[in-house]
DRENMAR-634031 format. One record per residue (C-alpha): residue in one letter; x, y, z. Coordinates in steps of 0.05 Angstrom, whole numbers, plus 5000, padded with zeros to 4 digits. Layout:
AXYZ
...
This chain:
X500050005000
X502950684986
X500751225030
X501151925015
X501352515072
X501553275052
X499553585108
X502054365133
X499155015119
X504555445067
X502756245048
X509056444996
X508857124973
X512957704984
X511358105054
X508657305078
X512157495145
X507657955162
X502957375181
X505957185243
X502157415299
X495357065262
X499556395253
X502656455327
X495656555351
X492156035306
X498155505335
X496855705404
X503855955410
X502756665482
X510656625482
X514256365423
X522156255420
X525656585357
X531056105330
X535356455286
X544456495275
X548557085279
X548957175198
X540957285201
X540857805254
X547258135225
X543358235152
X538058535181
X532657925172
X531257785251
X529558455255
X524358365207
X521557845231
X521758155302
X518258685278
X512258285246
X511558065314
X508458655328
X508658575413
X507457835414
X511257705478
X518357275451
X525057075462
X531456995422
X536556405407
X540556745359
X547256175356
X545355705314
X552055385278
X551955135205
X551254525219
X546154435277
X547954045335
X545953765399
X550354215447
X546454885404
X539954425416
X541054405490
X543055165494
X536955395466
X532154875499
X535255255569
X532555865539
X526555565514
X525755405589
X528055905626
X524056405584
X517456065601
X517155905512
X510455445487
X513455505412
X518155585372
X519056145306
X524355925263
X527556505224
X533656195174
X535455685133
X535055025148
X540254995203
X536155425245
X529555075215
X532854425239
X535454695303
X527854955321
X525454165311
X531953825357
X529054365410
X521954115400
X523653555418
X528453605475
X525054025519
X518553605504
X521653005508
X526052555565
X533052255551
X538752305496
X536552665432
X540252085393
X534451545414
X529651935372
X533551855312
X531151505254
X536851015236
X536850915322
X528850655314
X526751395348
X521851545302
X515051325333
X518351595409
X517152295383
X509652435398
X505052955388
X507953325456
X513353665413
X512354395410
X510054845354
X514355045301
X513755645255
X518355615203
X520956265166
X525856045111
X530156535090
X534456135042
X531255734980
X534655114991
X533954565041
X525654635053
X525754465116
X519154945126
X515054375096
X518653815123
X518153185171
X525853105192
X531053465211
X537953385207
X541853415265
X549753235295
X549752865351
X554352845421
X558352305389
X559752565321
X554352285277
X549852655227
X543552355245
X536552515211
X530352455260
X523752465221
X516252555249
X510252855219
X509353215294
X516153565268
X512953795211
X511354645229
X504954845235
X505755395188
X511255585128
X511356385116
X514656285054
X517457075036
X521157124982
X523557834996
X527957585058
X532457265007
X534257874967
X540458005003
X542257325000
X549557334979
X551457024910
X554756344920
X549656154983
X544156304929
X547855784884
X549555274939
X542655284968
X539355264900
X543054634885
X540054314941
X533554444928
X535754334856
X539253584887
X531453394932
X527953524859
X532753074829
X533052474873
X526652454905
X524352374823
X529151844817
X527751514883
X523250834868
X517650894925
X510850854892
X508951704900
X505152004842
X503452694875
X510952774893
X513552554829
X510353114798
X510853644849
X519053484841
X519053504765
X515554174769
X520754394832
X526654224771
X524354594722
X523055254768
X530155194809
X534055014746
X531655544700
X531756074756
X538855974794
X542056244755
X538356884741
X537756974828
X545656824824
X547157334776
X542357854799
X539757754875
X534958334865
X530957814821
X524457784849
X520657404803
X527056954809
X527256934884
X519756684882
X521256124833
X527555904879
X523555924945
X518555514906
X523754964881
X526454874949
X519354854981
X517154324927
X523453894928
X522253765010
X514553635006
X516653064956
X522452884987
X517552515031
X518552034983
X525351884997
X532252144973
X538151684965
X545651714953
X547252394944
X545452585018
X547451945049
X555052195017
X552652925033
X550052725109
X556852225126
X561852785094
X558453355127
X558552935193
X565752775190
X567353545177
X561454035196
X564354555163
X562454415089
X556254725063
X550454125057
X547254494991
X554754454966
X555953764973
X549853574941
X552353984879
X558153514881
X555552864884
X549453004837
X553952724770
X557052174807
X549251924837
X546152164766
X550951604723
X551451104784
X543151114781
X542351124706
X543450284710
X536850284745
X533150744691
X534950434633
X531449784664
X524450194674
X519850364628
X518651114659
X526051334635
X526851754687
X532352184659
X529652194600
X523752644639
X528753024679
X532853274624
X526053554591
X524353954659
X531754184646
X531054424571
X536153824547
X535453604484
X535452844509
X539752394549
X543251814542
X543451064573
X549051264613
X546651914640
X552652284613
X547552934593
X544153024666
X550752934696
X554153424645
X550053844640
X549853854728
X557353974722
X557554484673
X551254884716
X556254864776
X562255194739
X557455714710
X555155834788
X562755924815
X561755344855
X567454864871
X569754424816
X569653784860
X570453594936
X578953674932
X576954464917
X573554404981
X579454085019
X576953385016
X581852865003
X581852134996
X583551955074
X576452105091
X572951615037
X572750965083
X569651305136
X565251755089
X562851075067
X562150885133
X556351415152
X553351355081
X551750585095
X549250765151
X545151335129
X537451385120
X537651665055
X542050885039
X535950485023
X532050934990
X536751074927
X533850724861
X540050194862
X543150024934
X549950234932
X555749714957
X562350004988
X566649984925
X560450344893
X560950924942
X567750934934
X567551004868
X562651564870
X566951914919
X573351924872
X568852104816
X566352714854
X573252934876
């Protein structure tokens, strides 16, 4: 049986923020918790935010790191605390997104944040007690405003997803005018990974009709538009089709994803500080050619349909085109040529591979990856 679950309230259009004191008071949230990182109150954005608040009594988290963890998740759940919070307002990209659903569940829940993990069977221990999220995104990349997981690093290292549709916020103000000042190259690395959930949620095999399409659709709006929101950040019209891609790619990626993010999850685990929209950018040609075995056995030809949503004239058994074409779409963004421009060498593959066979994302790629697989893919994206 395939079920399929859409199920939170999204308003995207510019000046959306504005609607937070109806959606705090529609969620129930007297005293919400504003999760945000230094970068977003430095540009101006929190203040935005703050100000569509309009007197709704609130505190501020404002340290999120790059790359969440649980040490930031118990800092801001003593706030949450000590502040007297019933909710949470997350104003960022998905590290602070993420952040905001690791607190909703810590200071709702008892022990180690690591048993509610999905790979650690912690899914069905996060209940319906976890507090209210309103998410704010103000990237277009991860869509973590319409999503059931989170992506979080554990005490001991690991970059561990925990997924729950009671993580899923309660509302997505989805304002496309909070990205405008969005510098150049986070533009490009976040719009690859929306760009990345389109494109392996479409290739992932689980039986989703609804999400197959809503991805296809995500593709063609994030790769004809990145470039134009790169280039020109005062886009509008492209900074609505970008906040659209990433939103689509995560309400499909309920699907499943596959082995770009287990790479992207295991390598950003081992060193935190490489960009997650980044990474995805470089596996994407490796994962596109490893998958294309798998296509060229269904009837669907699933790159076939991808390369249409990118304007490509066609693609081949191998995948060469989607990959190429991925490739040449990076260069033409600035963004890193492979994972050695990024300081990655080959002493980190075993345990990359490690984390990536243990990874969530592992089982839900179209063709199961072995270790001399991964490794492969790894050299190829270096």
């Amino acid at each position: 049986m395939a079920r399929i679950q859409y199920i939170t309230q999204i308003d995207i259009d510019p000046g959306a923020v504005r609607l937070l004191p109806e959606e705090c008071q529609r969620t129930g949230m007297r005293r919400p918790l504003v999760v945000t990182d230094a970068g977003v109150r430095a540009a101006g954005v929190l203040q935005v935010a703050l100000d569509a608040l309009q007197g709704v009594p609130h505190a501020v988290f404002d340290a999120t790191p790059p790359n969440p963890n649980e040490a930031a998740v118990r800092a801001a759940v003593a706030v949450y605390r000590s502040e007297g919070c019933d909710g949470l307002v997350a104003v960022g990209g998905g590290s602070s997104i993420d952040l905001a659903k690791g607190v909703a569940i810590a200071a709702t829940h008892e022990g180690a944040l690591k048993t509610y993990a999905t790979i650690e069977g912690g899914s069905p221990r996060i209940t319906d007690r976890v507090a209210p999220i309103i998410a704010v995104p103000t990237t277009a990349g991860t869509g973590s405003e319409v999503a059931r997981g989170a992506i979080l690093i554990v005490d001991d290292g690991r970059k561990l997803g925990f997924h729950s549709w009671h993580l899923v916020p309660k509302a997505a103000l989805l304002d496309p005018d909070l990205t405008l000042g969005l510098p150049a190259m986070l533009t490009a690395a976040t719009g690859m990974d929306a760009i990345a959930h389109c494109m392996e949620t479409f290739m992932a095999p689980a039986v989703n009709p609804p999400a197959d399409g809503i991805a296809l659709d995500g593709l063609a709006r994030g790769w004809a538009h990145i470039e134009r929101a790169t280039r020109d950040g005062q886009d509008r019209q492209a900074r609505w089709n970008m906040m659209s891609a990433s939103m689509q790619g995560a309400m499909a990626f309920q699907k499943g994803l596959g082995c770009v993010h287990s790479l992207s999850h295991s390598l950003g685990g081992v060193n935190p500080r490489l960009h997650h929209g980044t990474l995805n950018a470089m596996f994407l040609p490796a994962v596109v050619r490893f998958n294309a075995a798998a296509d060229a056995m269904q009837q669907d030809r699933r790159l076939q349909r991808m390369a249409q949503a990118m304007g490509l004239a066609g693609c081949d058994a191998r995948g060469s085109e989607v990959a190429d074409a991925i490739r040449a779409m990076n260069a033409r963004l600035g963004l890193p040529s492979g994972l050695a421009a990024m300081g990655v060498t080959e002493e980190l593959v075993e345990r990359v591979i490690d984390g990536a066979m243990a990874d969530h994302c592992h089982k839900t790629n179209p063709r199961i990856a072995s270790r001399d697989e991964y490794r492969q893919m790894l050299l190829d994206s270096l």
